[in-house]
C-alpha positions, -999 to 999 in steps of 0.1 A, spaced: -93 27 217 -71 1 204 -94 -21 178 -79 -50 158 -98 -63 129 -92 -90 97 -91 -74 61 -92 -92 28 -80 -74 -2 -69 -80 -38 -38 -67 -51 -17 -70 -83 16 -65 -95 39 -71 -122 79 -67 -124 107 -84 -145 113 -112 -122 90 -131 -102 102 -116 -66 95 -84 -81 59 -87 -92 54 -104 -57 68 -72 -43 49 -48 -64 16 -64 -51 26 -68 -16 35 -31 -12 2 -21 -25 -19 -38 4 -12 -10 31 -28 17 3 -60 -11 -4 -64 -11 38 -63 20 38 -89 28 14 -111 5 32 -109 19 68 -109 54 80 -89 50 109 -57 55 116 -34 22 107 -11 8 135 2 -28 116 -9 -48 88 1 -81 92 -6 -107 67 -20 -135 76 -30 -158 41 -18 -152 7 -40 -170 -23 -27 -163 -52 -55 -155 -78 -36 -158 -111 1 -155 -120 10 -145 -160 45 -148 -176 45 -129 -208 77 -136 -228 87 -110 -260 116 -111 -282 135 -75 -289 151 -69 -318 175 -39 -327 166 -21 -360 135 -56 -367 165 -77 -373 197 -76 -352 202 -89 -320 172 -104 -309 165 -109 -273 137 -125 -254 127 -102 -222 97 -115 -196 71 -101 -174 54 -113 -150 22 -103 -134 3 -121 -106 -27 -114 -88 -33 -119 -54 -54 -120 -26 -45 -108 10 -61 -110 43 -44 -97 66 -49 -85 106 -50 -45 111 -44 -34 145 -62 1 145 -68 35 166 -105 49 158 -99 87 158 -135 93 159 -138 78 196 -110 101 211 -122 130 230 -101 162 223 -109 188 248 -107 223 234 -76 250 239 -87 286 242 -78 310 218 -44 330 225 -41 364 227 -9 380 207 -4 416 230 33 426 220 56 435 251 74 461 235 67 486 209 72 490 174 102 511 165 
């Protein structure tokens, strides 16, 4: 019933600090798993993260092209996560059938 099973997937993520692009890509792996398998998830865990590629894009903001100029950064990152799913497979559990119910009303209709 209970299956456990190793899935590699590649996520990405950006944010404005480096923590948060890791956590934008991280919290896309349980959605990637579950695109992959049709069964009904239990745990992810993570086993290896490679990191594919990791971007810092830096801009400078100005108010009205000339005042106050300000640098802001992104960062993006790529990664690659396998991770072990423990599982249920639906498809394998026998569900017996319920007879239909009958609705007779025990008193009448005023």
């Amino acid at each position: 019933m209970k299956q456990t099973f190793l899935a590699t997937v590649q996520v990405s993520g950006q944010g404005d600090s480096k923590a948060q692009a890791f956590a934008d890509a991280l919290s896309k792996v349980q959605r990637a798993v579950l695109g992959q398998s049709d069964k009904v998830l239990l745990r992810i865990e993570p086993h290896e993260v490679q990191v594919i590629h990791a971007e810092q894009a830096t801009t400078t903001e100005r108010f009205l092209f000339l005042f106050l100029p300000r640098e802001r950064t992104r960062y993006s990152v790529a990664l690659e996560v396998t991770a072990q799913v423990s599982a249920i497979d639906a498809d394998s559990v026998a569900f017996a059938p319920v007879p239909p119910r009958s609705f007779t009303r025990t008193r009448p209709c005023s």
